[in-house]
C-alpha positions in Angstrom: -5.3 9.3 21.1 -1.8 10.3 20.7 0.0 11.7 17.9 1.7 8.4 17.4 -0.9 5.8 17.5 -2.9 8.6 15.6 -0.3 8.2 12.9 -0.3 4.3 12.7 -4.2 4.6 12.6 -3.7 6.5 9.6 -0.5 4.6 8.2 -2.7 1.9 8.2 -5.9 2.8 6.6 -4.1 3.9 3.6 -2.4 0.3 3.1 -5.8 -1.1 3.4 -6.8 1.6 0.4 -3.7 0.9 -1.7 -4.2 -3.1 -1.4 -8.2 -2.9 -2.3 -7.0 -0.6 -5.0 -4.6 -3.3 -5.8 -7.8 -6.2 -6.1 -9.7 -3.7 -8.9 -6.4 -3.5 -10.7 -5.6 -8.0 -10.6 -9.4 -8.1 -12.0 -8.7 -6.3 -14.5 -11.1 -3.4 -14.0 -8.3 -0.4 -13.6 -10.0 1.9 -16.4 -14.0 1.6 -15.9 -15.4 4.3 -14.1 -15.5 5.2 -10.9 -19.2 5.1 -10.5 -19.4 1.3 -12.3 -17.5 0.1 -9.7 -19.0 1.7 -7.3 -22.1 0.4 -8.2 -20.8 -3.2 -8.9 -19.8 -3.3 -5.3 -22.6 -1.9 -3.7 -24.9 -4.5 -5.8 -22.5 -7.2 -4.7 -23.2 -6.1 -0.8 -26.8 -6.9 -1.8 -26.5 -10.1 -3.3 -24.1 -11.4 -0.7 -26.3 -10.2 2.5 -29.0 -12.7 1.1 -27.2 -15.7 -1.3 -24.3 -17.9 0.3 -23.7 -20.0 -2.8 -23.4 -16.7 -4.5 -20.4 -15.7 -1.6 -18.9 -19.5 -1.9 -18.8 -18.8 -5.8 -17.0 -15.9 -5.8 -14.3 -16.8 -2.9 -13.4 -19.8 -5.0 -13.5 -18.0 -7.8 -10.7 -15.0 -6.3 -8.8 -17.8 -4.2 -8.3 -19.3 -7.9 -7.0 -15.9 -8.9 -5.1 -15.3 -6.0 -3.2 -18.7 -6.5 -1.9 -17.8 -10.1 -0.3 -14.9 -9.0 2.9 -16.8 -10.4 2.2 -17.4 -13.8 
């Protein structure tokens, strides 16, 4: 890989981290610990892998969120 593309690999990684960083911040969660999130996410992997309703719930729930970015 070459030193540029290498660079835009990593350019671009590290907007991905900054905008998911971004999503803990909008809910609200910018001061729990580390670890609480953590676990909150890898609990949510779980529940998703096995509960669609659960994945339709929360995608209208953040697309609600998402839309009152204005107010």
């Amino acid at each position: 890989m070459s030193r540029n593309a290498t660079s835009d690999a990593r350019k671009k990684d590290t907007r991905e981290k900054i905008e998911l960083g971004g999503l803990i911040v909008k809910a609200g969660l910018r001061f729990e610990k580390r670890a609480l999130l953590l676990g909150a996410l890898i609990d949510l992997r779980e529940r998703l892998k096995s509960d669609d309703s659960e994945r339709a719930r929360l995608t209208a729930i953040g697309a609600e969120a998402f839309g009152n970015e204005g107010e």
